[in-house]
N, C-alpha and C positions, 0 to 999 in steps of 0.2 A: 446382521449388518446394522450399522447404526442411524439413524434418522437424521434426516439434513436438519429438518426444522426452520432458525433464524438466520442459518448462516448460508450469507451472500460472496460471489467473489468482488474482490477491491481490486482497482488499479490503483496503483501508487505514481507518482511522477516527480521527477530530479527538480530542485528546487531554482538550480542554476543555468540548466538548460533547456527546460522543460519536457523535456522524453519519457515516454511512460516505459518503467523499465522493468518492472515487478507485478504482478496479479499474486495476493492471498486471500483466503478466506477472512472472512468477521464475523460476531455473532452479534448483530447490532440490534440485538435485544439489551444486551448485557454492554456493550461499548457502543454508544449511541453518537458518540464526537469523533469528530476525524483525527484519525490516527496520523503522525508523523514518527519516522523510523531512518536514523542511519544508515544509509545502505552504500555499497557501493556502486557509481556508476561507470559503465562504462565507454559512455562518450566523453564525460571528463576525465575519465582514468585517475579519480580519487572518490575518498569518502563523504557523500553529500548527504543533507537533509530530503529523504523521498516525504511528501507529503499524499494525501488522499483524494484522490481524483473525484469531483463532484458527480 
């Protein structure tokens, strides 16, 4: 099995609505800046900017 190590889970949240809609993992040894990711949301029922919850 493999070693967790660096990697944390993130919440992500819609930039338009503000809903956190998404949790992934990160390795923020190696990605130390906040991620921002196209996702879809589904409270606005379109493609928004998910940003990385502090």
């Amino acid at each position: 099995m493999a070693k967790v190590g660096n990697r944390n889970q993130v919440t992500f949240v819609c930039s338009e609505c503000k809903e956190e809609n998404y949790r992934l993992s990160k390795n923020k040894k190696n990605n130390p800046e906040r991620l921002e990711i196209s996702k879809y949301c589904p409270r606005c029922q379109k493609h928004t900017v998910h940003k990385e919850k502090k």
